[in-house]
Every structure is written in C-alpha cells, then in structure tokens.
C-alpha positions in Angstrom: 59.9 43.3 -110.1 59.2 39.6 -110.0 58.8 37.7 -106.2 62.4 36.1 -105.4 61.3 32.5 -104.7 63.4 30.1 -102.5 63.3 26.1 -102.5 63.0 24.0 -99.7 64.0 20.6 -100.2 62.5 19.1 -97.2 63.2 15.5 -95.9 61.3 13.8 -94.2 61.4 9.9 -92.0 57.8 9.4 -94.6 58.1 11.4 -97.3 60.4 14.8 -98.9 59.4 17.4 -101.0 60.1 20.5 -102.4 58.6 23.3 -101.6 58.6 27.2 -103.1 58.8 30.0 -100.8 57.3 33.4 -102.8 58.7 36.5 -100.6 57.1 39.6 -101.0 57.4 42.5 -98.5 55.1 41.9 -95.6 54.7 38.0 -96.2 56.1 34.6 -97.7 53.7 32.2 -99.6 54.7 28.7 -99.8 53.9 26.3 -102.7 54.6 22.4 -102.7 56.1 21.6 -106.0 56.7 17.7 -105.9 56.0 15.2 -103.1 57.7 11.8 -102.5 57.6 8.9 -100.1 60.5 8.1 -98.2 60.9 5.1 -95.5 63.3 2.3 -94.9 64.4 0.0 -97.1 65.7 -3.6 -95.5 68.7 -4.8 -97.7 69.7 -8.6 -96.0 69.4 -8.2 -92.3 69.7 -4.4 -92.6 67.8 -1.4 -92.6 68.6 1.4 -95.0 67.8 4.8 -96.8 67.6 4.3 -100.8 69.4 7.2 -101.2 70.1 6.8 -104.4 66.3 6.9 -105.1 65.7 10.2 -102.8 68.6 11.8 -105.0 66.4 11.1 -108.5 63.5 12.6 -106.5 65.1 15.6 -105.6 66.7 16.6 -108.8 62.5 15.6 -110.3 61.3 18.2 -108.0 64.1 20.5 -109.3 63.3 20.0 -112.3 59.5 20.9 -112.0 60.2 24.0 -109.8 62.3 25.4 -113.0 59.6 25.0 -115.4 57.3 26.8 -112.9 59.2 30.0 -111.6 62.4 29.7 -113.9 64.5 32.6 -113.3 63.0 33.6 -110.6 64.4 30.8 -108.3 67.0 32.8 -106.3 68.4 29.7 -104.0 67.8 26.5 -102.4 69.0 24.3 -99.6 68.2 20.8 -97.8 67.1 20.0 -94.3 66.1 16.2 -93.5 66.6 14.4 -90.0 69.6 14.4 -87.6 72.0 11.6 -86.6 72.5 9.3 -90.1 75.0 10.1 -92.3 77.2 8.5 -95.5 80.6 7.7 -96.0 82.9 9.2 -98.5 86.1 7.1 -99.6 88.8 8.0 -102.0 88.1 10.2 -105.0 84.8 10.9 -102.7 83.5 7.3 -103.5 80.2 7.2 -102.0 80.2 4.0 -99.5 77.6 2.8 -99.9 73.5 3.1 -98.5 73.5 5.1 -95.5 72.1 2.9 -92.8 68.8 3.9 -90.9 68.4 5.0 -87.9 66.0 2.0 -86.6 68.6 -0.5 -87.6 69.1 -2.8 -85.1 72.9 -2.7 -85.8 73.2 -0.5 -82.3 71.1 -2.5 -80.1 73.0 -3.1 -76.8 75.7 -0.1 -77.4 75.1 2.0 -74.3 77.2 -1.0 -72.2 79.6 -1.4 -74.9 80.3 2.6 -75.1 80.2 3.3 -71.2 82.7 0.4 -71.0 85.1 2.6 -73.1 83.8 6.2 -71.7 81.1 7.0 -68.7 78.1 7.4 -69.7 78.4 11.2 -67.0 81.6 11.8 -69.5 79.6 11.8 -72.8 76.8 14.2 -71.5 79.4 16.6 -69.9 80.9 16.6 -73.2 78.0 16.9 -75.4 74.5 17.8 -72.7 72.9 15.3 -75.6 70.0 13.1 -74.8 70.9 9.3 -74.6 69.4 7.4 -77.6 71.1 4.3 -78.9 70.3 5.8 -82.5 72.7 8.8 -82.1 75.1 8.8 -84.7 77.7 8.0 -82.0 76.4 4.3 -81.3 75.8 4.2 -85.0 79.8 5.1 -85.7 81.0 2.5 -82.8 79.3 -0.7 -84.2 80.8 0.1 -87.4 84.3 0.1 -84.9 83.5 -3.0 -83.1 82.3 -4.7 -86.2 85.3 -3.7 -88.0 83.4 -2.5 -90.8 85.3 -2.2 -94.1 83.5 0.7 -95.3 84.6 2.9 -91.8 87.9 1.4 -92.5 88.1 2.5 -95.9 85.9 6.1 -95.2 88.2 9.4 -95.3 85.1 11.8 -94.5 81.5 11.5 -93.0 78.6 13.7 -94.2 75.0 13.5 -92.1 72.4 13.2 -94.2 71.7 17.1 -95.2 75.4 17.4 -95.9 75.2 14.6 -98.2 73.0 16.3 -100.7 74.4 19.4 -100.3 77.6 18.0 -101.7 75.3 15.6 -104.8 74.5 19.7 -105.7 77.9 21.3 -105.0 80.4 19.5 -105.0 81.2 20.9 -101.8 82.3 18.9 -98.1 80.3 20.8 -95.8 79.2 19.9 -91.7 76.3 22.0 -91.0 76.1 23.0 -87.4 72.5 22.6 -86.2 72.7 18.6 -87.4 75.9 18.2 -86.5 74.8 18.8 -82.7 72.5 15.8 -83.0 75.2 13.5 -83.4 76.3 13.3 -79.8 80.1 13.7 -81.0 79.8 17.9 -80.7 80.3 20.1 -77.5 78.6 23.1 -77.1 80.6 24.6 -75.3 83.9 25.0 -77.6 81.3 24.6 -80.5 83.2 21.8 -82.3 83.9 18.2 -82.3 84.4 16.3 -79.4 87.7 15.5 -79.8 88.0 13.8 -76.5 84.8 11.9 -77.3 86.2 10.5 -80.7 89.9 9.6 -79.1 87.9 8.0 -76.3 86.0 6.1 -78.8 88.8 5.8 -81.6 86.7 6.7 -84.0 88.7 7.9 -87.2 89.4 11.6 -86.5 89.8 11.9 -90.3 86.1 11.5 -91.1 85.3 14.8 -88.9 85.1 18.5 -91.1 85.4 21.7 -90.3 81.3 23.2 -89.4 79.8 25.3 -91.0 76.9 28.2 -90.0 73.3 27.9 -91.1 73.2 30.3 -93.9 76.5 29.5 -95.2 76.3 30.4 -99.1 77.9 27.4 -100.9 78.1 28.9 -104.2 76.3 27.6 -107.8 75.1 23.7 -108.6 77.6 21.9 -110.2 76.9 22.1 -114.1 76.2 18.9 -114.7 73.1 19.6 -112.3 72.8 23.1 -113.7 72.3 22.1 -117.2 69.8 19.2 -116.3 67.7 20.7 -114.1 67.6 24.1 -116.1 68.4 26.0 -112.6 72.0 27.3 -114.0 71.7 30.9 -112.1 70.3 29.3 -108.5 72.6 29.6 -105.5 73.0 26.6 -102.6 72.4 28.2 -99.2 72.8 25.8 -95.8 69.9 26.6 -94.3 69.2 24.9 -90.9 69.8 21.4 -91.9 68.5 19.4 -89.3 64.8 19.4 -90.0 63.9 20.8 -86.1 65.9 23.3 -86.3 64.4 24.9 -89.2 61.0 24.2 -87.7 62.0 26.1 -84.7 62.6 28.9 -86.9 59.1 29.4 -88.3 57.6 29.0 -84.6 55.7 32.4 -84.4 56.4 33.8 -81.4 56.6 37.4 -80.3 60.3 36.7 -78.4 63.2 35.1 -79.0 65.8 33.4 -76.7 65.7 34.2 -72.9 67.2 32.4 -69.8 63.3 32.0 -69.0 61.3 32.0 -71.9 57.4 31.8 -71.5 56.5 29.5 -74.6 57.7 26.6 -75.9 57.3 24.6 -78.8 56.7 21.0 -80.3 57.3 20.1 -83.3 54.8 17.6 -84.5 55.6 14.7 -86.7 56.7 11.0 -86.7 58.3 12.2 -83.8 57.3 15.5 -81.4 60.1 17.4 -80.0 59.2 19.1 -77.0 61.1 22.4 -75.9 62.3 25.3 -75.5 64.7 28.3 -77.1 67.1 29.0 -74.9 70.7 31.7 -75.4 73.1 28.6 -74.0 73.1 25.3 -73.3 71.8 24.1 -70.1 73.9 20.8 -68.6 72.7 19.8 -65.5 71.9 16.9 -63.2 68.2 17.6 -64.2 69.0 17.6 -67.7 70.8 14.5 -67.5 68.5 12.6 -65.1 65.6 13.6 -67.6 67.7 12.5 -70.6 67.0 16.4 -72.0 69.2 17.1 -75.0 70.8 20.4 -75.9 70.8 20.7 -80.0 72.2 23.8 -82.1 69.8 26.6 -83.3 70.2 29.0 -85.5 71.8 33.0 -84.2 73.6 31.3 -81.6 70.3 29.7 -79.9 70.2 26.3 -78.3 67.3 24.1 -78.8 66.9 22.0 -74.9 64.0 19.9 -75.7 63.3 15.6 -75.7 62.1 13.6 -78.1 58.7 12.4 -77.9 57.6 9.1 -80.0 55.0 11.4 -82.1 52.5 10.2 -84.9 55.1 7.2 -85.7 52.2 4.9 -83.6 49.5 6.6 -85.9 51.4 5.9 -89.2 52.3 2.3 -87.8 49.0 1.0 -86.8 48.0 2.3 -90.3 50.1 0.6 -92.2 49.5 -2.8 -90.2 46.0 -2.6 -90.7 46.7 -1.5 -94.4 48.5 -5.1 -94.7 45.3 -6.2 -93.3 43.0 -5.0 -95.9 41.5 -2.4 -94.3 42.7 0.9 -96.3 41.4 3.5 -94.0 42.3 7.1 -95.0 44.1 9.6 -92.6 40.9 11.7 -92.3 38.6 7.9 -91.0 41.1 7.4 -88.8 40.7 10.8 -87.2 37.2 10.6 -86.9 37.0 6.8 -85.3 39.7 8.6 -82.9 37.4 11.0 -82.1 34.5 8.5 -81.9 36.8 6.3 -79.6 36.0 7.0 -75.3 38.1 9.4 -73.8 40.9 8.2 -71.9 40.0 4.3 -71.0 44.1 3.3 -70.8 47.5 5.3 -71.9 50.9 4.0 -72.3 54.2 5.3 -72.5 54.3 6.2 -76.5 58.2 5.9 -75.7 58.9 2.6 -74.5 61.2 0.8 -76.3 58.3 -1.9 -77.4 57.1 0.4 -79.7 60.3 1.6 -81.0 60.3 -0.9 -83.7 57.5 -3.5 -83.9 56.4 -5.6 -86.3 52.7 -4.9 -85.0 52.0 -1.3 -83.4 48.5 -2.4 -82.6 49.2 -5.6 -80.6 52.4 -3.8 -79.0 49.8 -0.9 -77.8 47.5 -4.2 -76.9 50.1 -5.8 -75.1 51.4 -2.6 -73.1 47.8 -2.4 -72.1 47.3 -5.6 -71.1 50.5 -5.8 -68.8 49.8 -2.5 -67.2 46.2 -3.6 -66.1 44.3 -1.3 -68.4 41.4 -2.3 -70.7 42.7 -3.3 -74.1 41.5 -1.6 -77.1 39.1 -2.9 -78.9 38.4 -1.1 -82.0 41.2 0.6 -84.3 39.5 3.8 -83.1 39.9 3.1 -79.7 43.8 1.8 -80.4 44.1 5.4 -82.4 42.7 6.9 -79.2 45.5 5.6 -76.9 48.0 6.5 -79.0 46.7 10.1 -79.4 46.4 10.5 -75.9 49.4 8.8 -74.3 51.3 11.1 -76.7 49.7 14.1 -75.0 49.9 13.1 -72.0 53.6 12.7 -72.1 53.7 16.2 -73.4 52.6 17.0 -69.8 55.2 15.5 -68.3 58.2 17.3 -70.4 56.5 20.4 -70.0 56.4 19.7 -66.0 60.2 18.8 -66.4 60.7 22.0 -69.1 59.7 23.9 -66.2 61.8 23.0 -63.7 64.7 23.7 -66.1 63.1 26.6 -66.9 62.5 28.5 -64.0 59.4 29.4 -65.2 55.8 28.8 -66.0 55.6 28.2 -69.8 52.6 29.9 -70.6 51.6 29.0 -74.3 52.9 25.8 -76.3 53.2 26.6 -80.0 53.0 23.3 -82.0 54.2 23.6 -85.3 54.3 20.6 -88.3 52.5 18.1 -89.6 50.7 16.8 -86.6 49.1 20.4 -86.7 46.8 18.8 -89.3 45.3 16.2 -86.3 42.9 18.4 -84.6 42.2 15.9 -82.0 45.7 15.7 -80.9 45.7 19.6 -81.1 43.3 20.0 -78.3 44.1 16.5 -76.4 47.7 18.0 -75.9 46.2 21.3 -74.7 43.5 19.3 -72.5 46.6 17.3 -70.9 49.2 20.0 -71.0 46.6 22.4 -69.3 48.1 25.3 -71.4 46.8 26.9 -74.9 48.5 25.5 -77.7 48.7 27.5 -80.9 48.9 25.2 -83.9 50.9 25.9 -87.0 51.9 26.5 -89.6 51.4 23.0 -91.0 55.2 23.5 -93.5 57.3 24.8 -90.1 60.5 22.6 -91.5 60.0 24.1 -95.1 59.0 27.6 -94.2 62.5 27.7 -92.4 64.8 26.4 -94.5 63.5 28.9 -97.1 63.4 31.9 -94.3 67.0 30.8 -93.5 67.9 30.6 -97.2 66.3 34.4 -97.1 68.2 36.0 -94.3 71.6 34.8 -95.9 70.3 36.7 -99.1 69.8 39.7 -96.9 65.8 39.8 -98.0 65.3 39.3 -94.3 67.2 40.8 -91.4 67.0 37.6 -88.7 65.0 35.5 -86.8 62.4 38.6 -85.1 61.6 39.5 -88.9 61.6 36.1 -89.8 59.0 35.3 -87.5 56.7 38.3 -87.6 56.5 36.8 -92.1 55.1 33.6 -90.3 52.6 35.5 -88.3 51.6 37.7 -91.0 51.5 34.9 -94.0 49.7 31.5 -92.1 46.7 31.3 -90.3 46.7 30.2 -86.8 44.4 28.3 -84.7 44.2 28.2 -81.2 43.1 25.5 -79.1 41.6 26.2 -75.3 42.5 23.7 -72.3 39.1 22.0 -71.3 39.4 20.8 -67.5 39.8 17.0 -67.0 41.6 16.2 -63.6 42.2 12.4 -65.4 45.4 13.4 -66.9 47.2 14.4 -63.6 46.7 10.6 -62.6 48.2 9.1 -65.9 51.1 7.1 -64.7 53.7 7.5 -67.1 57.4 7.2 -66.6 59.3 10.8 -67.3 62.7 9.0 -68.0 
C-alpha cells in the first residue's frame, strides 16, 4: 500500500512553505516541496501582509506537491502566526490587506484600552501576556480610528482561518490561535464577551471555535481542478504556528501540574514554556507578563515571548543594504569568533522592536548601559546571541516558580535549532541540557495533527514517540560560566 502523505502549509514572519509528511508505521518523513519568502510590505504609512501574493504561493506549492505524490496526498492544513487577522464584508468581500503585526497603528493603546477596561480586568479574563500587538489593541485602533473597513466587516478570520476559508469556503475560528488574540477566556473556552462589550468591538465579527483537527471537508473545485488535488481533505491542524511546534516536542510526558521539561521554540521569536493541564492566572503570572495560550487535547501552553533570531535576521539585512552579503553560515562563525560575553542587553526592549538599524540600536543599548560597544558584526552577532540566552535564564527562573518545580531538560525545537552557537549559549546560561530539534517542529505538527484527525495516529504520546523515532537529536551539555548569573537583565 502506498505511504499516506500529509501537507503542511507552514507560515512563517520570513518565509512559508509546504512541506510533505510520509507516515509509515514506526516513523514520519518530512519533505519540503516549495519554499517562499514572506515579510512586511509598507503600503503609505502602513505596514502590511501581501496576502494576496502568499495565497499564489500556496496554491504553487500545491500544485508541485500534486505532481510529486498525486493520489497519495490524504489532507492538508495551514498554521502561520497568532494575533493578525482579515476582514470579511458582505458576500465575504475580503477587506482588504491584513495589517502586520509591527504596524505602528497600536502604539500608545495600553492607556487608551485600560481607560475603557483595567488593565487587572483583561488578564483575569483572558491570563494573556500584555503586548500592544495583540489582536485586541489591533481591533481598538481600528474603533478609535473609526475605520470603514471594521465598520463595514461582518466576520474576522486570523490569519490561519483566512486560508482555510481561500481552500474551503468554509468560516472557521481555530482554537489554539484564537487564544493569542487576548479576546478569549480560558476558562469558559470562548470569547470574551465581557472583553468585546467593554471594548465595543462589533460582537458580529466573533465565530463559533473550532478544535484542532476539525475535518473541514474537500477544496472547493475551483481549487480542486487547478491544483489537481480533487480527492485531498482540509484538516485544522493546530493553527497557530507554536502550537503545532509544541506538538512535535519529543518528550517522554505530557501535561502535568509540575512538568520537568520545557520547551522553546526557536525562531524570529523564542517562546519559552511549558505544557501544563489548565491555565495558570496568578499574580506571578501577571506581574511576569506570562501568557496562557491553547494547546492541543485540552493542554495549555504558559510560556512568554522572547525577541528570538529577529536581531540576527535584522542586523543581516542592514548590513545586506550595506553591501556586505554575508551568508547565514559567516555569520555564525564570526559569532563564534566574537569574545564571549563582553556586554548583553535586553533582546526585548522596545528599541529593538522595530528599528530602522538593529546594529546601532544593539550599539546604542550598549552604549547607555555602560558596556563596551561592539565593534565587529561578529561581536554585534555575539550580543545578540547571548542576551537572547541569557534571558532564557530568566523565564526559566520565573517558569520555575510557577512551576513548582525544577525543570530539568529544555527541548528547543525550530529553526533556531540550526544555530549551534545559540544551542549551547542557551544551555551554558540556562545551566540545564537543551535537546535541539527537530529543525520542521511547526510542520511536523500540523501534519501529525492532520494524522490523528485521520485516525493514523492515536494522540499526542504516539505522536511524539514518531518524532523520537524519525529526527535525530542533538544534545547540548551546560559548560560552567558563573558570568551569566551576573547579567542584569530586566524579567518584566
């Protein structure tokens, strides 16, 4: 009998792509099929996703995955970040390009929004982490500014949902992204409807969720007949793109009250944390600015958001403007080259959210905290690396605490796997071993997801003992430094 295959079509802040999942009995190979770039697009004074150029991309990548497994292709299903969304108006009238998250439309919002609710309100109702990005903020400048399109919208679909509905025709709110909103309360597992009154926000544009691994039935034919995939199912799979990387983590547990690993998910950003049965509100949680997002099987994902290899990929592309083309695997050896630990920074202070200049911002953070200013790109890569790491320290210290427990191994999964140097700086600062991989966590489970709804795998203990048995693993060993227990870095 022919291997059932399953297609990711992974999203990514950089770049999508889709990606072929072969299952066999005792493992899953994965096989990229087509690779994009994604990024910004600034239209006027605003920034943008070209959505309309993603959706070409996908339905290319479609397209070449037919003429390579054909009939074999049992489903497919999207994952991509959390928190943006579209608009749908009459007829299902797409309004326009969603906006992107670094837009500086929301700048300011947390005065405007507590003014209307407390800021203790909103994270009793929804034990989210505070980011003016959050699709909240995003939905209340478009109140304030009276924005025609909100005016005009009669549904909102987050990004995953968005292409889901381009394939199916189908309206869909899929749980795990829909927590990432900060408009969802775990507790009743639905809208915040006292959020969204306190708000008045349009209670119209807010649909009925739906489960990862939800079976949405066939593409619509138009999309059948041109991508040649006329027998291939839609599945939700875990949309948000963490989510589905949680699921490939290959651990030997699953969700306790105290669980002994965690994970990070390593990418343009790192999201730090653990799998826990329930969501955990707290004073900690809240004082920490923790957030409590939906897994899959009932699990809740507490972790925080780390700025990740975003300071990586923006120094590069500065210094790309500059002339000076330097591929990913230069840049990791002049990191490596670079002394170890001459000054860190706080990879998450709002300077380097968004500037024009990554390498002068990392300068000028230097600078004003009294620490020597790199010199070199490899020295400015080395900073970055390591103030990354070391604020993995402090959310494990914090994840901890929460926990009630020591966390003994951190399994980082993603594309950051692929920096080796990061790899062991984060198990040198975080004094733990981290076990890296797989590199294609988001990928792997969507399409493990996508196989547990088809019955070809029986849930997430299964699902993870295919990682451990398909992908090789690499462990990385703690080496003693007692520098990065005096890094000064603020845990807010």
């Amino acid at each position: 009998m022919a291997e059932k295959v399953y297609l990711a079509i992974d999203l990514g802040a950089s770049s999508g792509r889709v990606v072929a999942g072969r299952l066999r009995s005792d493992r899953i190979d994965l096989e990229e099929i087509y690779r994009f770039p994604n990024g910004p697009v600034r239209i006027g004074t605003r920034l943008h996703w070209d959505l309309p150029g993603l959706w070409l991309h996908v339905q290319q990548g479609l397209r070449a995955a037919n003429a390579k497994f054909g009939n074999q292709i049992v489903s497919l299903g999207v994952d991509t970040w959390g928190v943006d969304y579209g608009l749908l108006g009459p007829d299902d009238e797409l309004l326009g390009n969603p906006y992107h998250y670094r837009d500086a439309r929301t700048g300011g919002m947390f005065e405007r929004a507590f003014a209307l609710v407390p800021r203790e309100k909103v994270f009793a109702e929804t034990g989210l982490q505070f980011m003016e990005l959050n699709t909240l903020y995003q939905l209340l400048a478009a109140r304030l500014s009276r924005s025609p399109l909100l005016e005009a919208a009669e549904s909102m679909l987050l990004m995953p949902d968005l292409f889901h509905w381009l394939l199916t025709g189908r309206k869909t709110n899929e749980r795990t992204n829909v927590s990432t909103t900060q408009l969802y309360n775990p507790h009743t597992r639905d809208w915040s409807h006292a959020l969204i009154d306190g708000f008045d926000l349009p209670a119209r544009l807010f649909g009925d969720i739906a489960e990862p691994g939800t079976r949405l039935g066939m593409l619509l034919p138009g999309i059948a007949a041109d991508t040649g995939l006329a027998h291939v199912e839609v599945v939700l799979p875990a949309s948000h793109d963490t989510a589905s990387a949680v699921v490939a983590v290959p651990a030997k547990t699953q969700a306790s009250a105290a669980p002994d690993w965690c994970y990070i998910s390593s990418g343009t950003w790192a999201l730090m944390g653990i799998e826990a049965p329930m969501p955990v509100i707290n004073d900690e949680v809240a004082r920490w600015n923790f957030t409590n997002e939906a897994g899959v099987a009932g699990t809740t994902r507490l972790l925080k958001n780390i700025a990740g290899l975003w300071l990586v990929q923006e120094c590069r592309r500065v210094w790309q403007q500059q002339g000076r083309d330097f591929g990913w695997d230069e840049l990791a050896h002049l990191a490596a080259e670079a002394p170890p630990l001459v000054s860190v920074v706080n990879p998450d202070d709002p300077r380097l959210a968004t500037p024009t200049d990554m390498p002068q911002a990392i300068a000028a953070l230097c600078r004003e905290t009294g620490q020597p200013v790199p010199q070199s790109p490899g020295a400015t890569l080395r900073c970055a690396l390591e103030s990354i790491a070391a604020r993995s320290r402090q959310v494990l210290a914090s994840l901890e605490t929460l926990n009630g427990r020591t966390i003994e191994t951190i399994h980082m999964v993603g594309g950051g796997t692929q920096n080796e140097l990061l790899c062991q700086l984060t198990a040198d600062a975080c004094e733990r071993p981290v076990v890296a991989g797989p590199v294609e966590a988001t990928a792997l489970g969507n399409i493990l997801v996508q196989a547990w709804a088809m019955g070809e795998v029986s849930g997430l203990s299964e699902a993870r003992q295919l990682v451990r048995q398909s992908f090789e693993l690499k462990t990385y060993e703690p080496r003693s430094d007692e520098r990065w227990a005096s890094v000064d870095q603020s845990t807010e």
